[in-house]
DOSEZA-556805 format. One record per residue (C-alpha): chain; residue in three letters; z, y, x; residue number from 1. Coordinates in Angstrom, 3 decimals. Example, Ala and Ser with C-alpha at 12.3 -4.5 7.8 and 13.67 -1.06 7.14 Angstrom:
BEGIN
REC  unit  code         w         v         u  pos
REC     A   ALA     7.800    -4.500    12.300    1
REC     A   SER     7.140    -1.060    13.670    2
This chain:
BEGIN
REC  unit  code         w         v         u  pos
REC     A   UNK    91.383    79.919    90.551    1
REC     A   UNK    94.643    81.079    88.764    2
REC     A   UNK    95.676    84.959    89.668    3
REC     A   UNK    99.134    85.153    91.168    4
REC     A   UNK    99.962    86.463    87.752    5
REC     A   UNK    99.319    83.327    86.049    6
REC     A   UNK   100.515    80.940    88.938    7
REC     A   UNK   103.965    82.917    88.458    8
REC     A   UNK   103.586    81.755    84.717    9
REC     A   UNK   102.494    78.112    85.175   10
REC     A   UNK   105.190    78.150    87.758   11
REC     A   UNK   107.859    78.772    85.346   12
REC     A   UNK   106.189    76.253    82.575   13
REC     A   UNK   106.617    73.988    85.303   14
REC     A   UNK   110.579    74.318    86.054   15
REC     A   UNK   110.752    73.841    82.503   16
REC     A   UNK   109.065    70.528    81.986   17
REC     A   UNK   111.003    69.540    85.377   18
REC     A   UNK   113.892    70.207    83.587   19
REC     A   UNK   113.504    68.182    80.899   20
REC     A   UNK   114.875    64.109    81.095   21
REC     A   UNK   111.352    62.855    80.046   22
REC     A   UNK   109.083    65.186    80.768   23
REC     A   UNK   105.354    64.829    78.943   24
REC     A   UNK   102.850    67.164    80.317   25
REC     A   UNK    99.436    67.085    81.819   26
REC     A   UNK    98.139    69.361    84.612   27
REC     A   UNK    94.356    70.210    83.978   28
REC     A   UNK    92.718    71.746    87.528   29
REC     A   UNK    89.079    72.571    87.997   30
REC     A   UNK    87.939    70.874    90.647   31
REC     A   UNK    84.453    71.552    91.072   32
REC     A   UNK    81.788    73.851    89.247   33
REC     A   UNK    78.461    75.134    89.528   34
REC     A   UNK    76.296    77.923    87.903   35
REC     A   UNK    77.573    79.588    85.324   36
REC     A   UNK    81.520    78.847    83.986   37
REC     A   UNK    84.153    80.226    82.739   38
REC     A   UNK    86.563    80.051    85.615   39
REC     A   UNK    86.450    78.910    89.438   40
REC     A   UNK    87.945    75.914    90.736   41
REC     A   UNK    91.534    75.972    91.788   42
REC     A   UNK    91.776    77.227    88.219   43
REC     A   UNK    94.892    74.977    86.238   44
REC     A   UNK    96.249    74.612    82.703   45
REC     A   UNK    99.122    72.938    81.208   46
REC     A   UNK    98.831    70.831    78.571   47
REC     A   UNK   102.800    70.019    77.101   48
REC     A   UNK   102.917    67.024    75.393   49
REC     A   UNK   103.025    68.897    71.638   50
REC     A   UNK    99.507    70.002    72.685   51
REC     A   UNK   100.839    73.573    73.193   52
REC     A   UNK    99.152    74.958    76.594   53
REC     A   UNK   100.437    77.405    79.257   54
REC     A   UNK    97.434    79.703    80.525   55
REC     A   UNK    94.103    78.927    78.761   56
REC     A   UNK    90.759    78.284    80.814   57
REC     A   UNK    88.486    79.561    78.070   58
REC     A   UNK    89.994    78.834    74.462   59
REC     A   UNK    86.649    77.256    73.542   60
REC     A   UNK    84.997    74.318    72.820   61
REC     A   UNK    86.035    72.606    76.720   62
REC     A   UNK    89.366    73.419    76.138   63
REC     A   UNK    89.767    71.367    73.256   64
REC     A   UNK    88.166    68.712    74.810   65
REC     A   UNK    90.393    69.073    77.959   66
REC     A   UNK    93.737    69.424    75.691   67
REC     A   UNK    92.605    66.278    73.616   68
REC     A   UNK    92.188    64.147    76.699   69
REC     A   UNK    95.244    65.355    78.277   70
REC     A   UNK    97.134    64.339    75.207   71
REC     A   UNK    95.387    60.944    75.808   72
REC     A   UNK    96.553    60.874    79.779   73
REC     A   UNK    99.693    62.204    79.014   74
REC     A   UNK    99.807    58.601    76.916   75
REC     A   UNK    98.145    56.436    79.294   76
REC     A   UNK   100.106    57.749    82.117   77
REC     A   UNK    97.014    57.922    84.912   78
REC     A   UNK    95.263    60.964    85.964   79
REC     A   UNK    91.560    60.970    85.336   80
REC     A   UNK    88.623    63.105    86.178   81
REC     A   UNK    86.266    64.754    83.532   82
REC     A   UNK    82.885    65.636    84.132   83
REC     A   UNK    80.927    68.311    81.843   84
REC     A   UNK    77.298    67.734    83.264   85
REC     A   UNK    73.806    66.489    82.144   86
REC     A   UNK    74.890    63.207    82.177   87
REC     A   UNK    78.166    62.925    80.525   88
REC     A   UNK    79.996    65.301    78.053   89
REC     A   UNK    76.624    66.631    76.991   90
REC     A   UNK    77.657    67.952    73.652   91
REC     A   UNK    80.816    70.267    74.696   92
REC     A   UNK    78.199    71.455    77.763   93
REC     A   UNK    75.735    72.623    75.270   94
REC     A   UNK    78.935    74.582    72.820   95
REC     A   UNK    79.931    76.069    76.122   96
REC     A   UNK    76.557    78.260    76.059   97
REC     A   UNK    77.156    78.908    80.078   98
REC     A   UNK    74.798    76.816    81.492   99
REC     A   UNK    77.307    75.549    84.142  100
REC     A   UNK    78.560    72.452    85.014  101
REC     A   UNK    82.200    71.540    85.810  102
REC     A   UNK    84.679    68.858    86.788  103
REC     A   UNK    88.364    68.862    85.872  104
REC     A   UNK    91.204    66.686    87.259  105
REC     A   UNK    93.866    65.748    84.724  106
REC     A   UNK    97.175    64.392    86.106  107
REC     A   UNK   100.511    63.752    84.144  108
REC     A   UNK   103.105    65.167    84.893  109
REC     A   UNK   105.911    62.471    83.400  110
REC     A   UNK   108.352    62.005    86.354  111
REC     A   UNK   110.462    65.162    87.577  112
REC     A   UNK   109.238    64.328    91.455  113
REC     A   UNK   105.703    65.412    89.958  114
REC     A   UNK   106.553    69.125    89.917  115
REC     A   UNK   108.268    69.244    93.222  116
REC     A   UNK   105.449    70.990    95.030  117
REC     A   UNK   106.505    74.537    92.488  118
REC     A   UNK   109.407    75.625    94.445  119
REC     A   UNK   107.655    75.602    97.732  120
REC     A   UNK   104.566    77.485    95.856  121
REC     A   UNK   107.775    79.866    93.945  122
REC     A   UNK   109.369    80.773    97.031  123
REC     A   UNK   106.168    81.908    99.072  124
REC     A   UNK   105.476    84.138    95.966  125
REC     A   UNK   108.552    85.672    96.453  126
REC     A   UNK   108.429    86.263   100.055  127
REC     A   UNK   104.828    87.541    99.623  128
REC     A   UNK   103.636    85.042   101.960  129
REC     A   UNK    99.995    84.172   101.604  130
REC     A   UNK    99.709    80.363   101.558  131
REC     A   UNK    97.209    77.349   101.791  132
REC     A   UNK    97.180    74.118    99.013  133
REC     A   UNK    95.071    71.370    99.437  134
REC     A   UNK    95.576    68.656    96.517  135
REC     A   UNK    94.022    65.400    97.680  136
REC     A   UNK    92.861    63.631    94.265  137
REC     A   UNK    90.313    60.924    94.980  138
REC     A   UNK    89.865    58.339    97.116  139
REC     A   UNK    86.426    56.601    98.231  140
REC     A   UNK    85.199    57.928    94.490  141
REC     A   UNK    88.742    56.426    92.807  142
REC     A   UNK    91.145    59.053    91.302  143
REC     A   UNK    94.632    59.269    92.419  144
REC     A   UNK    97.649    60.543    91.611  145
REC     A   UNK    97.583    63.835    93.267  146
REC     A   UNK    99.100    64.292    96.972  147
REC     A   UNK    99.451    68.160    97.735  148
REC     A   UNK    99.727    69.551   101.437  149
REC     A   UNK   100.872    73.468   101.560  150
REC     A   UNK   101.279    75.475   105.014  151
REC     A   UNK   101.255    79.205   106.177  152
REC     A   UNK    99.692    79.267   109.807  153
REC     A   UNK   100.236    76.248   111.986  154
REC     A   UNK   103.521    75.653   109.845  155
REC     A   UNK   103.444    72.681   107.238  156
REC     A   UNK   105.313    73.645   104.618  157
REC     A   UNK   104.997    70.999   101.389  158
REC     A   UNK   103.525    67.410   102.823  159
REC     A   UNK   103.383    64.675    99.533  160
REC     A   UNK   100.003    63.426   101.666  161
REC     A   UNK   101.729    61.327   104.750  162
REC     A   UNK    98.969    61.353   106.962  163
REC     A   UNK    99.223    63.225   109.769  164
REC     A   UNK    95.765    62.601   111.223  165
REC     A   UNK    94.518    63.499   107.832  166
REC     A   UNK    96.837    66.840   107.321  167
REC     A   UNK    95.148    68.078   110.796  168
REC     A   UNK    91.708    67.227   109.450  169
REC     A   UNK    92.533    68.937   106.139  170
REC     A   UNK    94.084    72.153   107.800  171
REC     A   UNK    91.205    72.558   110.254  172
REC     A   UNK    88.768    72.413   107.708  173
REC     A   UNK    90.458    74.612   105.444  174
REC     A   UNK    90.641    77.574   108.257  175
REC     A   UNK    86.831    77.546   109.069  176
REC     A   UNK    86.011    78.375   105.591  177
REC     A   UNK    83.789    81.034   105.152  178
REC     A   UNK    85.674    82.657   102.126  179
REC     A   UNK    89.086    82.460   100.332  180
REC     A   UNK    87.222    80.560    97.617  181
REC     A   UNK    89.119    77.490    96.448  182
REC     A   UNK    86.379    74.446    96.921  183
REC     A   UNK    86.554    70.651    96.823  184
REC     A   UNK    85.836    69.502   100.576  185
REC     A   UNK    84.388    65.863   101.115  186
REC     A   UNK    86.734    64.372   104.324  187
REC     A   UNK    87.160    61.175   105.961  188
REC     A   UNK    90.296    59.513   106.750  189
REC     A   UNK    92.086    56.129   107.825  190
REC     A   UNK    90.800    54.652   104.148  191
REC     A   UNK    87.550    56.103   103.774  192
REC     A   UNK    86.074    59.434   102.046  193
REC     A   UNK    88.766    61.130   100.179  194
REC     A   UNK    88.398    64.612    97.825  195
REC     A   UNK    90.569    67.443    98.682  196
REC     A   UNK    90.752    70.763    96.661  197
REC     A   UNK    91.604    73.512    99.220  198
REC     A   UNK    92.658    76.752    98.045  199
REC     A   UNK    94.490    80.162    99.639  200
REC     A   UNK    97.282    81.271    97.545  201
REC     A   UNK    98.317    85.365    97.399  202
REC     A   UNK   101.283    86.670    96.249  203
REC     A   UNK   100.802    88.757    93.368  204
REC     A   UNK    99.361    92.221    93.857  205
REC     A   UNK   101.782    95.509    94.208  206
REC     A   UNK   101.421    98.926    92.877  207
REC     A   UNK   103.878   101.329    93.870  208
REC     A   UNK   103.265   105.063    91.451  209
REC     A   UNK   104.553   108.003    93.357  210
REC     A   UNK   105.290   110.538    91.037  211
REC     A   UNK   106.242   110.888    87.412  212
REC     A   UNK   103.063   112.618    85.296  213
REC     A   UNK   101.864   111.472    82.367  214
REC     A   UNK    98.984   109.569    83.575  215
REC     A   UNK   102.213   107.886    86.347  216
REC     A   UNK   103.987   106.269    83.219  217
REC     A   UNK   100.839   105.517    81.484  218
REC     A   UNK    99.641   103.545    84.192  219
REC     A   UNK   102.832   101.787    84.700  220
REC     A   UNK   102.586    99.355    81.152  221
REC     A   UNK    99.158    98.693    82.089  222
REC     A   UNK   100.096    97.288    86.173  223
REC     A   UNK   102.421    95.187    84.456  224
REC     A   UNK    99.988    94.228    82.044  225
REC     A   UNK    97.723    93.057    85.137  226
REC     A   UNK   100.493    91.193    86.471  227
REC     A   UNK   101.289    93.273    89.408  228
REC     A   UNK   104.693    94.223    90.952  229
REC     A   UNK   104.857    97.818    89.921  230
REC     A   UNK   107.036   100.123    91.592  231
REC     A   UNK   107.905   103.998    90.486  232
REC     A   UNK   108.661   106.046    93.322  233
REC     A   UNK   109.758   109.967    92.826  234
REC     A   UNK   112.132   112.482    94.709  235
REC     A   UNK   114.379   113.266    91.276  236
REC     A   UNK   116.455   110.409    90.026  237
REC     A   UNK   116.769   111.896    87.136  238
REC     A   UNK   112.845   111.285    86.323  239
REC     A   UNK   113.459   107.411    87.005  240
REC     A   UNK   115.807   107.014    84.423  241
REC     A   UNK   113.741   108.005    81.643  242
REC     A   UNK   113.884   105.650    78.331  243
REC     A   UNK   110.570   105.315    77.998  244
REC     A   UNK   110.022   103.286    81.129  245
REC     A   UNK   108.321    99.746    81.508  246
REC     A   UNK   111.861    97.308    81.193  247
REC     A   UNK   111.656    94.977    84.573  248
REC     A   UNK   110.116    98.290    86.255  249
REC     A   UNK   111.120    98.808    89.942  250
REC     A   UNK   112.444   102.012    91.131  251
REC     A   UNK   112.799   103.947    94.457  252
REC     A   UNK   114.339   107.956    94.299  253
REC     A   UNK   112.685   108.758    98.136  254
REC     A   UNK   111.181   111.602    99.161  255
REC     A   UNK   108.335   111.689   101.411  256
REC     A   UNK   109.862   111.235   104.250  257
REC     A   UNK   112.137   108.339   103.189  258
REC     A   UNK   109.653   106.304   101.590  259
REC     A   UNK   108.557   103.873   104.859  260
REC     A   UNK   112.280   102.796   104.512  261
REC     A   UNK   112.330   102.804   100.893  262
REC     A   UNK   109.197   100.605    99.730  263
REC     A   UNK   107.747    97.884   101.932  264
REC     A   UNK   104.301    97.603   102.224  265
REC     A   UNK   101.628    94.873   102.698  266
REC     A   UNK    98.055    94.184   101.962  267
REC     A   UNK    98.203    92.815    98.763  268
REC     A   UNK    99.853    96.199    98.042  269
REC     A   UNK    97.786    99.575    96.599  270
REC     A   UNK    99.792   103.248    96.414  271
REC     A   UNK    98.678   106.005    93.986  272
REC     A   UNK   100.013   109.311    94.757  273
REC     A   UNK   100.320   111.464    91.477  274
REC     A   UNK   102.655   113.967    91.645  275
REC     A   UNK   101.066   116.953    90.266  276
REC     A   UNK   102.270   118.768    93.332  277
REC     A   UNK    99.864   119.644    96.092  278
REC     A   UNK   101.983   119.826    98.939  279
REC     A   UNK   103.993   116.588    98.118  280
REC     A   UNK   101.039   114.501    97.486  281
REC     A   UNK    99.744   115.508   101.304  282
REC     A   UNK   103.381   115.046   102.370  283
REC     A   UNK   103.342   111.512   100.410  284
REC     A   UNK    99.607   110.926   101.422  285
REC     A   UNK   100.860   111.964   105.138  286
REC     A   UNK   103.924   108.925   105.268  287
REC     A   UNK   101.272   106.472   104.048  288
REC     A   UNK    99.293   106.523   107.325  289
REC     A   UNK    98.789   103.186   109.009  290
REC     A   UNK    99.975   101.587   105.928  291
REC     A   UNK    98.635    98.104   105.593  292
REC     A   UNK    97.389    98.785   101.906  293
REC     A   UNK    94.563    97.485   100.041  294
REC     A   UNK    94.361   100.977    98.438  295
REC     A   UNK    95.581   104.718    98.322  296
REC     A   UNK    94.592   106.586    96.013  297
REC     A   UNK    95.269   110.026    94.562  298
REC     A   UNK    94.591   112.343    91.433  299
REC     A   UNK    93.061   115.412    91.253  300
REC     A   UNK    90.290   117.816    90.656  301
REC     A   UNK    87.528   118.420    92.632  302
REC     A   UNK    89.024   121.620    94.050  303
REC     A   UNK    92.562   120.283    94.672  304
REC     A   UNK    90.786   117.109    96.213  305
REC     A   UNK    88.939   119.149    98.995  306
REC     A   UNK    92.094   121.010   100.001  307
REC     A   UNK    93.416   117.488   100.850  308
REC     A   UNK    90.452   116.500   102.713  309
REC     A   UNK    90.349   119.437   104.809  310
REC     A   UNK    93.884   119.506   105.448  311
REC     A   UNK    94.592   118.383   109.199  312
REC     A   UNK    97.713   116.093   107.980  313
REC     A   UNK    95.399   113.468   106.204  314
REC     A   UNK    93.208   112.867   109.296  315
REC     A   UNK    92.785   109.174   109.937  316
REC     A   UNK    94.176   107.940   106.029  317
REC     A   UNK    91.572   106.695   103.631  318
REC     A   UNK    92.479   108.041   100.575  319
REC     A   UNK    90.564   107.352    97.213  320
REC     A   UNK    90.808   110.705    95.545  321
REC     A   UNK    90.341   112.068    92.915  322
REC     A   UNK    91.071   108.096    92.133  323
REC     A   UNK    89.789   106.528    89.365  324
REC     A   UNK    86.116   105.303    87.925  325
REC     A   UNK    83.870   107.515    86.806  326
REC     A   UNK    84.186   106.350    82.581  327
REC     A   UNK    84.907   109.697    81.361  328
REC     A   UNK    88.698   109.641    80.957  329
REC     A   UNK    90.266   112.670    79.769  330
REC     A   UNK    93.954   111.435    78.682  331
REC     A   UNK    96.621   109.910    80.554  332
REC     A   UNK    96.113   106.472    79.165  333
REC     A   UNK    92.152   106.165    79.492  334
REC     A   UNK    92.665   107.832    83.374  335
REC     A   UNK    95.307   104.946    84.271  336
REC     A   UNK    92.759   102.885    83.023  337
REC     A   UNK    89.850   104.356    85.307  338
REC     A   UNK    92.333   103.961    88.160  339
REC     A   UNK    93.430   100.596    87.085  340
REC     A   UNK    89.541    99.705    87.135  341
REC     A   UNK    88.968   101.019    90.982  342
REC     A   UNK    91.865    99.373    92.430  343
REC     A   UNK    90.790    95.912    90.864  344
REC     A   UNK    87.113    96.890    92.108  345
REC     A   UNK    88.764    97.715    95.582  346
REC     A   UNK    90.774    94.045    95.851  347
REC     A   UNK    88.421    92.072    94.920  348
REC     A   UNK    85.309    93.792    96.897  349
REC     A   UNK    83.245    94.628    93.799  350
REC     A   UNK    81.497    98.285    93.200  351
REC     A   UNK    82.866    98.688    89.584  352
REC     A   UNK    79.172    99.370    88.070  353
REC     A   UNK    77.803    97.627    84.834  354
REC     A   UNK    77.947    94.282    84.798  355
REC     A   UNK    74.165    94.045    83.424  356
REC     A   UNK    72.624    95.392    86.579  357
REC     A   UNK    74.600    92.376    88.751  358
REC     A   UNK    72.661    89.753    89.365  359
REC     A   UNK    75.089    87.661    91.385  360
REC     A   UNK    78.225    86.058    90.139  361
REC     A   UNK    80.221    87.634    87.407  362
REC     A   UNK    83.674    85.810    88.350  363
C-alpha cells in the first residue's frame, strides 16, 4: 500500500487532474499479490494521459506494461483488470525476476466526479484521523467502475457504493481483520459475489526534535525526506530561526514544561530528545510521560544514558536511549540516520537486523 507520504502526493496529482475541463488519467491499484513483489496491494499509481506517472510501483519492466495499458484505458474509457501470473502476462512475470504474482485494477479517471473520494481521504490526513477505504471493483468476476466506501469507527464518511446492506457487510468484515494489511475480500451482496479492496489509511507519521545539536538539524532534512511531519522544538527562539533550517519545517520555542500545550501528540507520532543537556533531556524525557507515542528516544553515551535510567523522574517512560541502530555512526548525519533507521524499525514492528538473515517477508 501507498505510505501516507505518497497518498499526500497522489492526493495532490489528483486535485490537479480534477481541475482540469477534460481530465485524462488512469488510476493503477494493486489489487491482489502473492509471493514475492514489489509492493503490497492497496499500492496506486497515476498514469496522466502524456504517460507521465505520479509515484512509481517499481520503474521496471511491469510498470511499463501497466503505463502502456493505462494509456490504452485512458482511450477506451473502461477500467480493466491485469493479471501478471502463470497464465497470462508470462513474459513481463519472468523480467520482473520476483517470483510473485500480481493483479492490478486500472480505472480512468476522465470525468471530475471520479476524483471526488480525495477530499474526504485529504481532510482525514489533515486531522490525523486514521481511516478505512474499501473500493468495490468487480462484480460476479465483471470489472466495474470503481465504488469507494470510507468511514472512521461506526461513522460513514465517503459512500459512492449505495448499498447499505452491503456497506454493513463490507465494514464488518473489514474490522475482524487480523492485520492492517490492505487485502481483496470475496463478499456477497443483493447481485451476487462482488471484490472489495479494504485498506486502513494513517495519517502520515510525526517527528517532533527537541533540541538544536548537530545531529537535531541533521536529522531534520532526512524526516522530511521520509515524508514525516517534522517538528523542532527548543527553549531559545533564537536557535529556531537559524537559516539553515529545513523550509516548510515546524517550530515550537517551549520549554519542558510547556511542551504538552505546545506540540500535540498521537500514535503515529515519535519524539527524540537531543539537547546535549542532561538535566533538560530528563526534564523533556519527564513531560513526555503517558504520551501516546510510537517512540521516544534519546542521545547519549553509555555513561550519560545510565544516569537517565537511574534517575527516579523517568520511572514508568520507555525511552530508547542512547537512540539509534547500532551501524557505527560517528557524525551527525550518519547518527540521524541510525536514529532514522530505529524509529522506522519501531513503526513498522521490524528488529532492524540484516535483511539476509529474514526469512519472512521483506515488504
Amino acid at each position: 500500500m501507498n505510505s501516507a507520504h505518497e497518498l499526500s502526493i497522489l492526493i495532490a496529482a489528483l486535485r490537479d487532474v480534477h481541475r482540469t475541463a477534460a481530465p485524462k488519467a488512469a488510476l493503477a491499484t494493486l489489487t491482489r499479490t502473492r509471493g514475492s513483489t514489489f509492493r503490497r496491494p492497496g499500492t496506486r499509481m497515476l498514469v496522466l494521459g502524456d504517460g507521465q506517472v505520479v509515484c512509481e510501483l517499481s520503474g521496471g519492466c511491469p510498470q511499463r506494461d501497466i503505463v502502456a495499458r493505462a494509456l490504452e484505458i485512458i482511450d477506451s474509457g473502461e477500467p480493466k483488470l491485469v493479471r501478471y501470473n502463470a497464465e497470462s502476462g508470462l513474459d513481463v512475470l519472468i523480467e520482473m525476476g520476483c517470483g510473485g504474482e500480481l493483479e492490478v485494477l486500472i480505472e480512468p479517471l476522465l470525468a471530475i466526479h471520479d476524483t471526488d473520494f480525495i477530499d474526504t481521504l485529504a481532510r482525514c490526513l489533515d486531522e490525523r484521523r486514521t481511516i478505512h477505504m474499501a473500493t468495490l471493483f468487480a462484480e460476479n468476476d465483471q470489472v466495474l467502475m470503481p465504488r469507494r466506501l470510507a468511514w472512521h469507527g461506526h461513522d460513514v464518511l465517503y459512500d459512492a457504493i449505495g448499498d447499505a446492506s452491503l456497506v454493513q457487510v463490507i465494514m464488518a468484515q473489514a474490522t475482524n481483520l487480523p492485520s492492517h494489511r490492505a487485502r481483496t475480500l470475496d463478499l456477497p451482496s443483493a447481485q451476487g459475489k462482488v471484490d472489495v479492496l479494504v485498506e486502513v489509511i494513517a495519517p502520515p507519521h510525526a517527528l517532533v526534535v527537541i533540541g538544536s545539536s548537530a545531529a537535531a538539524r541533521a536529522l531534520l532534512p532526512l524526516a522530511s525526506a521520509l515524508g514525516w511531519r517534522t517538528t523542532l522544538v527548543d527553549h531559545d527562539p533564537a536557535r529556531l530561526r537559524t537559516a539553515d533550517l529545513p523550509e516548510g519545517l515546524h517550530t515550537a520555542c517551549a520549554t519542558p514544561q510547556q511542551l504538552n500545550d505546545a506540540i500535540a501528540l498521537d500514535p503515529h507520532s515519535s519524539v527524540v530528545v537531543m539537547t546535549h543537556n542532561l538535566e533538560q533531556d530528563i526534564a523533556y524525557l519527564r513531560a513526555l510521560r503517558g504520551a501516546p507515542v510510537a517512540y521516544v528516544g534519546a542521545l547519549g553515551s553509555r555513561e550519560r544514558v545510565a544516569r537517565m535510567r537511574h534517575n527516579p523522574a523517568l520511572d514508568g517512560v520507555h525511552v530508547h536511549a542512547p537512540a539509534g541502530l547500532d551501524i557505527g555512526s560517528e557524525t551527525p548525519e550518519e547518527i540521524a540516520l541510525a536514529i532514522a533507521a530505529e524509529i522506522m524499525a519501531v513503526i513498522n514492528r521490524r528488529n532492524g537486523g540484516h535483511l539476509r538473515d529474514n526469512d519472512g517477508a521483506i515488504h
